[in-house]
PAKERO-581869 format. One record per residue (C-alpha): residue in three letters; x negated, y, z negated; residue number from 1. Coordinates in Angstrom, 2 decimals. Each point is the difference from the previous one (the first is absolute). Layout:
# PAKERO-581869
{ALA {X Y Z} NUM}
...
***
This chain:
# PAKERO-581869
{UNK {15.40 32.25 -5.17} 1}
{UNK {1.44 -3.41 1.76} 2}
{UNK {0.70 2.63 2.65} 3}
{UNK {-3.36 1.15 0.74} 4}
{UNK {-1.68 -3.54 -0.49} 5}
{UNK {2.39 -0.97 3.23} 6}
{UNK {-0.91 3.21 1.33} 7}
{UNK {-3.73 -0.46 -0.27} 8}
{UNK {0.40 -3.80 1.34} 9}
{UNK {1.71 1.48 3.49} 10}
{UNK {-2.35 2.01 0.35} 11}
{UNK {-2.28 -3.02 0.51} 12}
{UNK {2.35 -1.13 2.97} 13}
{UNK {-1.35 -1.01 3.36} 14}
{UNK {-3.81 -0.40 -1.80} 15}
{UNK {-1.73 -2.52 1.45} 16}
{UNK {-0.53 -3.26 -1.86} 17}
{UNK {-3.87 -0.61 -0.98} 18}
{UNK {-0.93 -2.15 -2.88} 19}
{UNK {-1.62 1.85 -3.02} 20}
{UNK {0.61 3.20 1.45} 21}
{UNK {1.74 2.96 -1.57} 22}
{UNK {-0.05 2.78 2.47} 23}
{UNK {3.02 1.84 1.01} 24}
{UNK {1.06 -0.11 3.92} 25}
{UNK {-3.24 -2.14 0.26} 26}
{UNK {-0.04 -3.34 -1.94} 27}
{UNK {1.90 -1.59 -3.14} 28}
{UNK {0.82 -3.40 -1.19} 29}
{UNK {2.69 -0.85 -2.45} 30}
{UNK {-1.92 -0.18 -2.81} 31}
{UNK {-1.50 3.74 0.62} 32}
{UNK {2.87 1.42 0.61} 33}
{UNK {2.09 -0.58 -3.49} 34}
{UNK {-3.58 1.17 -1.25} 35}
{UNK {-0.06 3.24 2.07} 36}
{UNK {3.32 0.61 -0.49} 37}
{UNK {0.21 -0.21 -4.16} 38}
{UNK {-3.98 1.71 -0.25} 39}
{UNK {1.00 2.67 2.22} 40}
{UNK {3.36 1.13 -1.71} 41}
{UNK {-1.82 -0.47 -3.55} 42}
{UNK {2.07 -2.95 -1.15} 43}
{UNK {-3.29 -2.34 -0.34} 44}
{UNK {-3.18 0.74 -0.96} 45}
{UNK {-2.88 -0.24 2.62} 46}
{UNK {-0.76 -3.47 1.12} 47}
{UNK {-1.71 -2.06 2.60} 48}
{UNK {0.88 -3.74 0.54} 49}
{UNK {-2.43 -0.55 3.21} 50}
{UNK {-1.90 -1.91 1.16} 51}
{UNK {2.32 -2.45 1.10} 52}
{UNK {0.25 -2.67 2.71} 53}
{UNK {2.88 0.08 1.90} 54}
{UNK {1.27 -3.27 -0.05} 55}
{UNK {-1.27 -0.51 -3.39} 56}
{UNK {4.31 -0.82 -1.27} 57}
{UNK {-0.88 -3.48 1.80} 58}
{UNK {-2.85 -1.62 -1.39} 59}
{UNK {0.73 1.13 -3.39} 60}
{UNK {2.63 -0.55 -3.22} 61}
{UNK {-1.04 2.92 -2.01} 62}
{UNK {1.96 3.05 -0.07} 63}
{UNK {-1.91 3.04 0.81} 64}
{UNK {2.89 1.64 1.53} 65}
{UNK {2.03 -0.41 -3.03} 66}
{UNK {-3.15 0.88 -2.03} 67}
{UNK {-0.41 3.19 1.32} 68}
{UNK {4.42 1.13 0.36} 69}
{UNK {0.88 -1.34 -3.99} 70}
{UNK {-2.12 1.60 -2.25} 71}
{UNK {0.78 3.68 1.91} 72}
{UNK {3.84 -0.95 0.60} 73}
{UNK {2.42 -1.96 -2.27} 74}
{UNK {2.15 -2.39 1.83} 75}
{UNK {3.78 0.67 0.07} 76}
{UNK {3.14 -2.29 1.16} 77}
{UNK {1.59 2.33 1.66} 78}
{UNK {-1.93 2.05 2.43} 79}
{UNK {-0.01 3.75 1.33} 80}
{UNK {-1.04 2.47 2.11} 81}
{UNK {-3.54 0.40 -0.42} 82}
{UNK {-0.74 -3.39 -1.59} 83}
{UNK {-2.16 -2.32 1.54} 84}
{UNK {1.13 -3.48 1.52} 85}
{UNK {-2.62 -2.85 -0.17} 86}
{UNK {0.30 -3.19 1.85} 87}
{UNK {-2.16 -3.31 0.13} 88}
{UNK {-1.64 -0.82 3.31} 89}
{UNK {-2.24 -2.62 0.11} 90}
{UNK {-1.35 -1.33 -3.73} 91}
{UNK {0.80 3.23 -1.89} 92}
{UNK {1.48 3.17 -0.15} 93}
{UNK {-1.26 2.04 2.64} 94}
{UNK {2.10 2.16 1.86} 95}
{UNK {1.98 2.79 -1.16} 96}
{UNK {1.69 3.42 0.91} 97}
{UNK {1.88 2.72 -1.40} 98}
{UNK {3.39 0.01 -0.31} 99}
{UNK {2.15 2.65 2.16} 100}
{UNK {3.30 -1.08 -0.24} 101}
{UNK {2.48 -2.88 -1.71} 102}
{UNK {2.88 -0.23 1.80} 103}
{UNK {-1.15 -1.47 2.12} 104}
{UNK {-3.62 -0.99 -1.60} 105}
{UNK {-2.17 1.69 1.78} 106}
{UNK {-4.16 0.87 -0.27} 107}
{UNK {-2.78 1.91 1.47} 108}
{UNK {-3.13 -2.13 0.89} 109}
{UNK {-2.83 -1.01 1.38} 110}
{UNK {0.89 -2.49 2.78} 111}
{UNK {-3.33 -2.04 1.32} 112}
{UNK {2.69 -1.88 2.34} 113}
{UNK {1.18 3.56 1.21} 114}
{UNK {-3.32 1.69 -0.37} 115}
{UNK {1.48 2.97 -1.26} 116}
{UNK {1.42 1.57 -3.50} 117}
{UNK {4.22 -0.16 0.73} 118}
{UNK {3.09 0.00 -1.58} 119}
{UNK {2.14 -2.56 -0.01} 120}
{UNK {2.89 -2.12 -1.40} 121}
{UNK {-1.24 -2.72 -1.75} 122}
{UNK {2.54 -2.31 1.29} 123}
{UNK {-0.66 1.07 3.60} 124}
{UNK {-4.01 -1.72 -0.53} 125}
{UNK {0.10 -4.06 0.15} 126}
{UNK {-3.29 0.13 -2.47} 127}
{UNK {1.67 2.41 -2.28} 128}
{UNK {3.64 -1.60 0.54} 129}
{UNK {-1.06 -3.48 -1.27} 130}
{UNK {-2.17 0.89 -2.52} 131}
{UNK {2.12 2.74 -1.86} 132}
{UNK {1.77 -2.31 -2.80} 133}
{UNK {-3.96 -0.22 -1.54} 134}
{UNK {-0.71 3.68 0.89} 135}
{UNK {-1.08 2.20 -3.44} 136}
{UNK {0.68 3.02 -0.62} 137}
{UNK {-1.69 2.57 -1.95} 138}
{UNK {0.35 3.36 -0.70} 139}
{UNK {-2.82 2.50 -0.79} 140}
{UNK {2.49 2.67 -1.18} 141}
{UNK {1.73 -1.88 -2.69} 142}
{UNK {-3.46 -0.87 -1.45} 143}
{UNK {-0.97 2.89 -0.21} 144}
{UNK {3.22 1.58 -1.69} 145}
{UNK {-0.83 -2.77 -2.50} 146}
{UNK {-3.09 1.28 -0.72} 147}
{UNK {1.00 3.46 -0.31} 148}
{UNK {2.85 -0.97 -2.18} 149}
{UNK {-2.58 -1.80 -2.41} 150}
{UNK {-2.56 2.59 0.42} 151}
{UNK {3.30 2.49 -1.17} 152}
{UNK {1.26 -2.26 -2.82} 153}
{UNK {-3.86 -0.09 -1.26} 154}
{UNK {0.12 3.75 -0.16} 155}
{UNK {3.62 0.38 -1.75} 156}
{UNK {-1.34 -2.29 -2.26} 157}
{UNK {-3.05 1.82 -0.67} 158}
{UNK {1.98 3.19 -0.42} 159}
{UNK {2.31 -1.20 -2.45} 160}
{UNK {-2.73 -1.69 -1.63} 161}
{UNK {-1.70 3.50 -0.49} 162}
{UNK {3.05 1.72 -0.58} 163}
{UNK {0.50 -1.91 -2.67} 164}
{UNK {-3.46 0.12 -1.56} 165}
{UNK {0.44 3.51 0.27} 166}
{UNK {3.07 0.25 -2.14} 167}
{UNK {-1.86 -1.67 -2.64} 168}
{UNK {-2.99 1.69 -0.11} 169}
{UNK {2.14 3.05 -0.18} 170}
{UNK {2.40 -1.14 -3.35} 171}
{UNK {-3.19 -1.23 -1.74} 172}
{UNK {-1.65 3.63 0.82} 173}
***
């Protein structure tokens, strides 16, 4: 799956950068895109974070980037193919991109400065260079595997749980 999520971000290449937008080959900012990207594989359910002003990161401390990544994603130390790669600009969180390689780090994203969707080493961008020691990373994979694997432990639990009512019922019988 980490496969196609990179697959499904390059396939966003060479869009042109338009805040709010999420139109293939026509418009996307960063924030679209990691929703376009996780909605349209089935990862995430359905969402829609607009309206938002585009230079709302600078005249605000709250966190609606974060907001809107952490309860679909759980963050993770140690990041992947696939996982997403969030970095402050301005007062908050606000910028972010999928990863689509780590050796060297590298994302897909929604450049306003290039005007475009690219890939590109993170250490090769100044913004993304100096701000990478406070980047988070997330990962929407791993939460949902946990919440498979709890949905799955519920149901062996369940079973057994029956099972074992079962047995009794059928000695007292």
């Amino acid at each position: 799956m980490r496969e196609k999520i990179v697959a499904e971000a390059r396939s966003w290449i060479g869009t042109p950068y338009h805040n709010c937008a999420d139109i293939k080959g026509v418009g996307v900012d960063c924030g679209m895109l990691l929703v376009r990207v996780f909605v349209d594989l089935g990862l995430v359910e359905p969402f829609d974070p607009r309206p938002y002003t585009h230079d709302w990161h600078m005249h605000r401390d709250e966190e609606r980037y974060l907001d809107l990544v952490l309860p679909r994603a759980r963050r993770v130390m140690a990041p992947r193919i696939g996982d997403v790669m969030l970095f402050r600009v301005g007062r908050s969180y606000s910028h972010g991109g999928l990863i689509s390689g780590v050796d060297p780090l590298t994302i897909i994203h929604a450049s306003l400065p290039s005007r475009v969707v690219l890939e590109e080493a993170v250490e090769r961008n100044a913004m993304m260079a100096e701000r990478v020691a406070t980047a988070i990373y997330a990962s929407v994979l791993s939460a949902r595997m946990e919440s498979s694997e709890r949905r799955e432990i519920t149901q062996n639990k369940n079973a057994g749980a029956s099972s074992t009512c079962s047995s009794v019922v059928e000695r007292l019988q």
